[in-house]
DRENPA-3360 file (N, C-alpha, C; in nm, 2 decimals, always signed):
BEGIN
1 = XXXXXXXX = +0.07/-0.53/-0.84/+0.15/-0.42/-0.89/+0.25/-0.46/-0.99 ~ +0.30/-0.56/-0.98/+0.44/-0.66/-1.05/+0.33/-0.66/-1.22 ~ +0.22/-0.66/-1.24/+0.11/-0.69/-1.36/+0.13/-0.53/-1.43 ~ +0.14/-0.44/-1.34/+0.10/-0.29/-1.41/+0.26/-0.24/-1.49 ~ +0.23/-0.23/-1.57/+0.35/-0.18/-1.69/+0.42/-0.02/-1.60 ~ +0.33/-0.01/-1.60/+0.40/+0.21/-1.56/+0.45/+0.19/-1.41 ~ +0.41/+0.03/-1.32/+0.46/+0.06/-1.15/+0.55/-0.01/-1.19 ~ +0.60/-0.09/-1.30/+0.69/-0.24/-1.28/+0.80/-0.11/-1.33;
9 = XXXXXXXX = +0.77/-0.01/-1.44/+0.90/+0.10/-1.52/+0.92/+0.17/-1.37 ~ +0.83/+0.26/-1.27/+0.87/+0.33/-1.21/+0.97/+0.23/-1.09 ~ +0.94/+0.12/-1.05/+0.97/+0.04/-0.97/+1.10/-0.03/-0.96 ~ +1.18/-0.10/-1.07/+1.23/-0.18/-1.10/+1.37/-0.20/-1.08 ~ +1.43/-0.01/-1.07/+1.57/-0.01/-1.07/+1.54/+0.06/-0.93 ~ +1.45/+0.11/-0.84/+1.48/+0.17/-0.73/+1.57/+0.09/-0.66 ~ +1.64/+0.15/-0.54/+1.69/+0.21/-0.44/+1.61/+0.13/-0.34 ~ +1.69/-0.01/-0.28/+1.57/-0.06/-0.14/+1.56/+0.04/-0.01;
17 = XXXXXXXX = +1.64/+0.12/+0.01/+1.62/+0.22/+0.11/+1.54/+0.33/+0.02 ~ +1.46/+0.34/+0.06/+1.35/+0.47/+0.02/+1.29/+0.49/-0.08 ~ +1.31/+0.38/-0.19/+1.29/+0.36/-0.32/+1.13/+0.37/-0.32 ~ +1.11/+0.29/-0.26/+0.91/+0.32/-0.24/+0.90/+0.45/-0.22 ~ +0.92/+0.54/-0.14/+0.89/+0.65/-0.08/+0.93/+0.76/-0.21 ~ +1.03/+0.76/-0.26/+1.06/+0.81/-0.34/+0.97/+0.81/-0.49 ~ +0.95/+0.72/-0.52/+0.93/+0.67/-0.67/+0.72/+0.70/-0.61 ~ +0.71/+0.72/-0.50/+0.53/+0.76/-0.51/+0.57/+0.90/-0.49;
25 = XXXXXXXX = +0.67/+0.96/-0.49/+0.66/+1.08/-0.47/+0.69/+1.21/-0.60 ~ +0.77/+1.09/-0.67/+0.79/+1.17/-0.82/+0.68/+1.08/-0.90 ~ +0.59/+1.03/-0.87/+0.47/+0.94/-0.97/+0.37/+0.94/-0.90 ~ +0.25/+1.02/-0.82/+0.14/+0.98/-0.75/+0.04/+0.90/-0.85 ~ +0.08/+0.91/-0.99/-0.03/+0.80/-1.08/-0.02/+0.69/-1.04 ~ +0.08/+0.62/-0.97/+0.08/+0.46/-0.94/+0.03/+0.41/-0.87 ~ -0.05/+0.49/-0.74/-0.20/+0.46/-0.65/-0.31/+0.47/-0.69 ~ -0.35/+0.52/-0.84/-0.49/+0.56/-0.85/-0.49/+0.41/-0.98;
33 = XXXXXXXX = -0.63/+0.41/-0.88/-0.71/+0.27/-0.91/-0.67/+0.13/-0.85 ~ -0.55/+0.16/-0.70/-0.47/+0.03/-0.73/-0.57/-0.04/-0.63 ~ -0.67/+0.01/-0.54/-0.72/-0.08/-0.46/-0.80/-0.18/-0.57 ~ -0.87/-0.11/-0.66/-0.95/-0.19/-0.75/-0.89/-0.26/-0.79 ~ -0.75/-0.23/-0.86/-0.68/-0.39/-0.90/-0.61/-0.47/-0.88 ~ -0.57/-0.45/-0.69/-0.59/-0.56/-0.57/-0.72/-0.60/-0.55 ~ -0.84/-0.55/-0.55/-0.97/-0.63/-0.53/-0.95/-0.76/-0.63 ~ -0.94/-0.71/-0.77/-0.93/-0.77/-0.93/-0.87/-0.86/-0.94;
41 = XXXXXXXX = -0.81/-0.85/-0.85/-0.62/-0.98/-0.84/-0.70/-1.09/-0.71 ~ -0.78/-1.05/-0.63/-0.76/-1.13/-0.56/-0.81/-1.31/-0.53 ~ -0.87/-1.32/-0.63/-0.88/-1.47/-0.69/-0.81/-1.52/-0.70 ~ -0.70/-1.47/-0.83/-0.59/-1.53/-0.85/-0.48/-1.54/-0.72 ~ -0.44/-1.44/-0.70/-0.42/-1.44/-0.52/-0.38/-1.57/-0.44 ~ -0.55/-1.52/-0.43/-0.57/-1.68/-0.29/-0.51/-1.83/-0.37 ~ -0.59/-1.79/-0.53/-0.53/-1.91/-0.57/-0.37/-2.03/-0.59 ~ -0.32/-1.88/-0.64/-0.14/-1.87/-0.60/-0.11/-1.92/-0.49;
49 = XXXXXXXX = -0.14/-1.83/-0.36/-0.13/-1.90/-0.24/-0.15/-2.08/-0.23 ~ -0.29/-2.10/-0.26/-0.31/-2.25/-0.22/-0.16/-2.31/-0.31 ~ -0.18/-2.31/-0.44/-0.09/-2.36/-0.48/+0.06/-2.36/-0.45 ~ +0.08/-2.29/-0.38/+0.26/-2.22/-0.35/+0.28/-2.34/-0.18 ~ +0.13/-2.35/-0.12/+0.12/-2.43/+0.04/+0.12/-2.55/-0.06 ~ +0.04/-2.58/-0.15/+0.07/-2.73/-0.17/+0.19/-2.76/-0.23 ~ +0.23/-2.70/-0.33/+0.39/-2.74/-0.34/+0.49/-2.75/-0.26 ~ +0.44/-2.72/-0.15/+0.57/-2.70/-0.07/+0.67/-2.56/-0.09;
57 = XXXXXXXX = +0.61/-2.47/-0.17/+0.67/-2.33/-0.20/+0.69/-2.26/-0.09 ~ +0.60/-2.24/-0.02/+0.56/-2.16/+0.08/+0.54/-2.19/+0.22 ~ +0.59/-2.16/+0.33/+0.48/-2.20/+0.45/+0.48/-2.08/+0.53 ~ +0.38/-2.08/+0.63/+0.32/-2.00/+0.73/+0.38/-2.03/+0.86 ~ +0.46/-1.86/+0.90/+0.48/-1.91/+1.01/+0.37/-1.84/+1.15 ~ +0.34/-1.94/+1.24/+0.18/-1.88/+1.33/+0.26/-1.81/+1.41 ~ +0.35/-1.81/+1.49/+0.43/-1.71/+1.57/+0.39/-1.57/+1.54 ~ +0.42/-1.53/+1.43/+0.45/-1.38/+1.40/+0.33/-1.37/+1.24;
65 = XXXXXXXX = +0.28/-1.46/+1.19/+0.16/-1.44/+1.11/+0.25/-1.40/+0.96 ~ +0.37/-1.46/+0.93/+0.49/-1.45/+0.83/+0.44/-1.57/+0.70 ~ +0.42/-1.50/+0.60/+0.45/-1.58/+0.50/+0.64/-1.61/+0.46 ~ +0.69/-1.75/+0.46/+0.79/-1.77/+0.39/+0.80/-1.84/+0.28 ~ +0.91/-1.83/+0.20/+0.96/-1.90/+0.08/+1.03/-2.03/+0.11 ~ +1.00/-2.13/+0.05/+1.07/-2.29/+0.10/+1.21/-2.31/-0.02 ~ +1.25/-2.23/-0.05/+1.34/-2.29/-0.19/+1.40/-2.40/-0.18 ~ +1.33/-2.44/-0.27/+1.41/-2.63/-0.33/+1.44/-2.62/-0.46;
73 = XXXXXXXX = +1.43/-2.54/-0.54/+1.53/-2.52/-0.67/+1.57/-2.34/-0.64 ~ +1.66/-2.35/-0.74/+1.78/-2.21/-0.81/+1.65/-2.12/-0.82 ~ +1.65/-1.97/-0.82/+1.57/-1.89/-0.87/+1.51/-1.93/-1.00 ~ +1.40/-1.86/-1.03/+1.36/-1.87/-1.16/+1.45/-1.80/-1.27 ~ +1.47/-1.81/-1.39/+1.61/-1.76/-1.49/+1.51/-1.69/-1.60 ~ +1.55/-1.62/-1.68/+1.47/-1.59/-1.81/+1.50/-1.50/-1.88 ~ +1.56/-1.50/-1.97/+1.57/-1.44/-2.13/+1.49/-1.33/-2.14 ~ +1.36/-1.34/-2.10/+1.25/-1.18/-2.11/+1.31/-1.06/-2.04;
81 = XXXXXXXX = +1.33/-0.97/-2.11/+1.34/-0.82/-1.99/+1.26/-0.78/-1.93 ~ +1.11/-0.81/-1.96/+1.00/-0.77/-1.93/+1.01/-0.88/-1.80 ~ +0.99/-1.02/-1.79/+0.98/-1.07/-1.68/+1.09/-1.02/-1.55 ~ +1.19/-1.05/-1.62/+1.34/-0.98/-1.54/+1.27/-0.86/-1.47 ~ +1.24/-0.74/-1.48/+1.18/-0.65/-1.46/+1.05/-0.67/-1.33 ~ +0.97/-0.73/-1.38/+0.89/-0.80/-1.32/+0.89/-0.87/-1.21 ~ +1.04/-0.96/-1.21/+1.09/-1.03/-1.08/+1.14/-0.93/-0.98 ~ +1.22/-0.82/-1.08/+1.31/-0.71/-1.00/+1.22/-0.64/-0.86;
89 = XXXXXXXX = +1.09/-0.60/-0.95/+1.04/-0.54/-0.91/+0.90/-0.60/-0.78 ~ +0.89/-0.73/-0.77/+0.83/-0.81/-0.69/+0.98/-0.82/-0.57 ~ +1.05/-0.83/-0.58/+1.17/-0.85/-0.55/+1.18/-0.72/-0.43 ~ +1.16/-0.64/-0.46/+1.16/-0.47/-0.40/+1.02/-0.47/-0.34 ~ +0.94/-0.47/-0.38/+0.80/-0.51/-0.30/+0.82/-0.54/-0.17 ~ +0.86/-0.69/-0.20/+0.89/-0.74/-0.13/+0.95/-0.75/+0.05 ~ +1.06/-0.65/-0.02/+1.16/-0.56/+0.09/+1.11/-0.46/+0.17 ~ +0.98/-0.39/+0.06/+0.98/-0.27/+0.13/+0.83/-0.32/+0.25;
97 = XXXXXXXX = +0.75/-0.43/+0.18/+0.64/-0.45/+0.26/+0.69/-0.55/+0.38 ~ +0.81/-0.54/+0.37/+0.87/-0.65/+0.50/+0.94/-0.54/+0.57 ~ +0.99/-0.42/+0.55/+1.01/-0.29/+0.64/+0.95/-0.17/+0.68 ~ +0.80/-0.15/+0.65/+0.73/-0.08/+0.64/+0.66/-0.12/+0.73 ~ +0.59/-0.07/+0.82/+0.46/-0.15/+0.89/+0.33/-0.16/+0.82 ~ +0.25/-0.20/+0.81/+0.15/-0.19/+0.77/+0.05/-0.13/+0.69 ~ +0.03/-0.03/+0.82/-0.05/+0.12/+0.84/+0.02/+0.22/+0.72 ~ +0.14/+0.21/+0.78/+0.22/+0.30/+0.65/+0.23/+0.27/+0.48;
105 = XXXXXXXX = +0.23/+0.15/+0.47/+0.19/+0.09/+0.33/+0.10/+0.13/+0.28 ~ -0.01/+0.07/+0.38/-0.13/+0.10/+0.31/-0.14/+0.26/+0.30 ~ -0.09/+0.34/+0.39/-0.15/+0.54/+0.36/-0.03/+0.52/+0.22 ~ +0.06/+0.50/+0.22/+0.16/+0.53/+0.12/+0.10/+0.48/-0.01 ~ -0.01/+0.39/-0.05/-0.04/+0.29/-0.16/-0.16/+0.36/-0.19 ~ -0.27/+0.39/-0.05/-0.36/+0.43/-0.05/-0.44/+0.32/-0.10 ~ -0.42/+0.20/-0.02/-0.55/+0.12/-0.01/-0.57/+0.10/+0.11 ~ -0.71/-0.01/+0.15/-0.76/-0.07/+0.27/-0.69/-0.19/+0.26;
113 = X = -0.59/-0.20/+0.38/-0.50/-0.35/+0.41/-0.67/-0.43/+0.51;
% end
């Protein structure tokens, strides 16, 4: 979603309380096609993943089935508005897929989790 130009604009300045819920409700274009371009993504995906476990980026916790972040340097920094944007809005993702359950994501996105 953080790749798509029109979800990263609708996305980027919301509101972490309701901001998803809102921003699909004044834009339903931002679900159509997106299972396809989660299927499309998911190479790179898994690939990210391996590399994020081997650096030490990331670990798994088995308790509760939780991806975490390991930070050992400062955030990433950058001069682009477009990336800025891009972080913002992975950033909010983020928040809302860690308050959301599931089920509701997925009806709200309208894909198969």
């Amino acid at each position: 979603m953080t790749f798509h130009q029109e979800t990263v604009e609708e996305l980027h300045r919301r509101n972490y309380d309701g901001g998803l819920d809102l921003a699909l409700a004044e834009n339903r274009t931002l679900t159509i096609d997106l299972q396809e371009r989660v299927q499309a993504m998911l190479p790179q995906t898994m690939q990210s993943l391996n590399v994020g476990f081997a650096a030490g980026l990331i670990t798994y916790l088995r308790e509760n089935g939780e991806l975490r972040p390991v930070r050992k340097t400062d955030p990433f920094r950058t001069d682009s508005q477009e990336v800025r944007r891009m972080l913002s809005t992975a950033t909010r993702l983020g928040y809302w897929f860690a308050t959301i359950n599931p089920e509701r994501i997925g009806s709200l996105l309208r894909i198969r989790l």
